[in-house]
Every structure is written in C-alpha cells, then in structure tokens.
N, CA, C and O of each residue as an XYZ file, in Angstrom:
212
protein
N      86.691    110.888     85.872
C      87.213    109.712     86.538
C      87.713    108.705     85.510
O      88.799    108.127     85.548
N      86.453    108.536     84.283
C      87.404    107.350     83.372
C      88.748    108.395     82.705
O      89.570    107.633     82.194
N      89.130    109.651     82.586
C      90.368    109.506     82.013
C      91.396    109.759     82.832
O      92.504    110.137     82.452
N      90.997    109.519     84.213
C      92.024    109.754     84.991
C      92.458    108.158     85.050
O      93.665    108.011     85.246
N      91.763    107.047     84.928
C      92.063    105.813     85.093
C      92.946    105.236     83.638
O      93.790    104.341     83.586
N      92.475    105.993     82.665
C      93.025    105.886     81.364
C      94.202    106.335     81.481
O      94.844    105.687     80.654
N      94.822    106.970     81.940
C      95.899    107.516     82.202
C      97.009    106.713     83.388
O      98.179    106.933     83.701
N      96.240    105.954     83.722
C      96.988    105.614     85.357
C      97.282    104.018     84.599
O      96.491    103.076     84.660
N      98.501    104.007     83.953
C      98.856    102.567     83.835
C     100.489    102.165     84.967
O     101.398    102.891     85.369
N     100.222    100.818     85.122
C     100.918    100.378     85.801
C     100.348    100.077     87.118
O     100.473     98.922     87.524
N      99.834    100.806     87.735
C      99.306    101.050     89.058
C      97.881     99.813     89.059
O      97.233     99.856     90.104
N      97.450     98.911     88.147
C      95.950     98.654     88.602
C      96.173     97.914     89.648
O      95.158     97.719     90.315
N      97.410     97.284     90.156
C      98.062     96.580     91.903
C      97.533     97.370     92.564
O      96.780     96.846     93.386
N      97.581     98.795     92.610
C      97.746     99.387     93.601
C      96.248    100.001     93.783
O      95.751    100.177     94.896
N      95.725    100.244     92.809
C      93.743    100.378     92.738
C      93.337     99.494     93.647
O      92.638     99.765     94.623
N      93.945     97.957     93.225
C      92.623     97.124     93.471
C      93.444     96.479     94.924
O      93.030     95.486     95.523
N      94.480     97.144     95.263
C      94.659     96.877     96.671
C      94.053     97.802     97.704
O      93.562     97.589     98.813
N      94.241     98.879     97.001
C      93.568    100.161     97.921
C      92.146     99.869     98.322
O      91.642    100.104     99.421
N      91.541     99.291     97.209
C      90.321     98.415     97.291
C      89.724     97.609     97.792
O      88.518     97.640     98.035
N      90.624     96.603     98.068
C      90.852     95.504     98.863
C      91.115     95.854    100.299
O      90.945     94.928    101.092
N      91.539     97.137    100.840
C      91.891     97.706    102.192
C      90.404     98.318    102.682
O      89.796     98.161    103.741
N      90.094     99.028    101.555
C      88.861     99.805    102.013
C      87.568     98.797    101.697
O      86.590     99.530    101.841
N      87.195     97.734    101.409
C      86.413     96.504    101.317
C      86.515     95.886    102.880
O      85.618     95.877    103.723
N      87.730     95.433    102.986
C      88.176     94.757    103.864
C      87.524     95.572    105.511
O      86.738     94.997    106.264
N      88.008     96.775    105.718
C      87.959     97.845    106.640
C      86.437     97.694    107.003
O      86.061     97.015    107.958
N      85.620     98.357    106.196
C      84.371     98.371    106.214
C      83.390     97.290    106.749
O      82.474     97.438    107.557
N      83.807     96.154    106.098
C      83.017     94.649    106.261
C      83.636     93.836    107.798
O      83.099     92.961    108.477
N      85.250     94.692    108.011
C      85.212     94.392    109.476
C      84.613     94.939    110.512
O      84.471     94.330    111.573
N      84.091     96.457    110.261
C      83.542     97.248    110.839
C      81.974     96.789    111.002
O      81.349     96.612    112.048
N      81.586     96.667    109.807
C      80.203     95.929    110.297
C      80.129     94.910    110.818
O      79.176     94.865    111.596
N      80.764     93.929    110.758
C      80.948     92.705    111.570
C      81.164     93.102    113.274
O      80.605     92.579    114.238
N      81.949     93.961    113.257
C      81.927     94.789    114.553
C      80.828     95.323    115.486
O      80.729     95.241    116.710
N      80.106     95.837    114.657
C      78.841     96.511    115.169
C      78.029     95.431    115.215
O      77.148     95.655    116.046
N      77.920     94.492    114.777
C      76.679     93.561    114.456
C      77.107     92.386    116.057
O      76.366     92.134    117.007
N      78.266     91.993    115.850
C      78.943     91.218    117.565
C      78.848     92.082    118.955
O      78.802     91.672    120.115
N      78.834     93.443    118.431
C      79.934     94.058    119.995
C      78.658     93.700    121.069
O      77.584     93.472    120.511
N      78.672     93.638    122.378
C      77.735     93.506    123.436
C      76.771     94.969    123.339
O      77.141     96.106    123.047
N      75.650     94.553    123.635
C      74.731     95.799    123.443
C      74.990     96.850    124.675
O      74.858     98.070    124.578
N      75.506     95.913    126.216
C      75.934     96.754    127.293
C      77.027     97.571    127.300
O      77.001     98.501    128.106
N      78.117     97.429    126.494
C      78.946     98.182    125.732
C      78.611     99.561    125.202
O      79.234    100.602    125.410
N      77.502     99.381    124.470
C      77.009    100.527    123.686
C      75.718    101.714    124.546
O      75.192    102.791    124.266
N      75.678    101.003    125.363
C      74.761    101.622    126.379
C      76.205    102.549    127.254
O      76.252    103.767    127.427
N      77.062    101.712    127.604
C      77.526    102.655    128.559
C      78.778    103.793    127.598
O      79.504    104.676    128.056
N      78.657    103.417    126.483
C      79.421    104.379    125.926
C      78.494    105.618    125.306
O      78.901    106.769    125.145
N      77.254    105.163    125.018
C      76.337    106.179    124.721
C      76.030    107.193    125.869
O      75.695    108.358    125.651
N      76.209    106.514    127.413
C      75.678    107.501    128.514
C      77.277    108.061    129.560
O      77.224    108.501    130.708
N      78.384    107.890    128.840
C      79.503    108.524    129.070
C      79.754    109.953    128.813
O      80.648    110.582    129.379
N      78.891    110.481    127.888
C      79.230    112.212    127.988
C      78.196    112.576    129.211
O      78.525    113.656    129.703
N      77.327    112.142    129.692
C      76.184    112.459    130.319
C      76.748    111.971    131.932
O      75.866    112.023    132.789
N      77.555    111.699    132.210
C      77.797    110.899    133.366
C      78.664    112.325    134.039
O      79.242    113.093    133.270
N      78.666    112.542    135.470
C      79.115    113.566    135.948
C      80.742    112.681    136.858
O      80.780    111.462    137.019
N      81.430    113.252    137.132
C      82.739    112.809    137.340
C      82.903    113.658    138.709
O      82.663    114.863    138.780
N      83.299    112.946    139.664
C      83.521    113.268    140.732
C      84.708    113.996    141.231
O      84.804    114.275    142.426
C-alpha cells in the first residue's frame, strides 16, 4: 500500500476526496440509524414474515 501511494502523485485531491465521500456516507448512515423511528424498524424487520393476500 505505501508504494502504491508513492507512486500515485498528483492525485492526493482525489484520495482525500474519495475520503471525504466515504467519511461523509458512513457518519450519515449512522446518524440515520441512531434518528429513524423504532416503528419503522419493527415493521420492516416483520415484512418477509408477513403473508400477502
């Protein structure tokens, strides 16, 4: 990994944006899970189990 980075000039924009996407992604995602309504997660947990008429 360090000589693949040793090698990669020009690009550190594009590292530390890729970075910045996948930081970003994640920390919205938990923020997600931590807000969503708990009745939400109940009825999406008992949706494969539910029989369809």
């Amino acid at each position: 990994m360090k000589q693949f980075l040793a090698n990669v000039t020009g690009m550190e924009g594009y590292l530390i944006f890729s970075m910045m996407i996948f930081i970003t992604f994640f920390i919205g995602l938990l923020w997600w899970v931590i807000r969503v309504d708990k009745s939400y997660i109940q009825k999406m947990k008992n949706l494969p189990l539910e029989k369809n008429s």
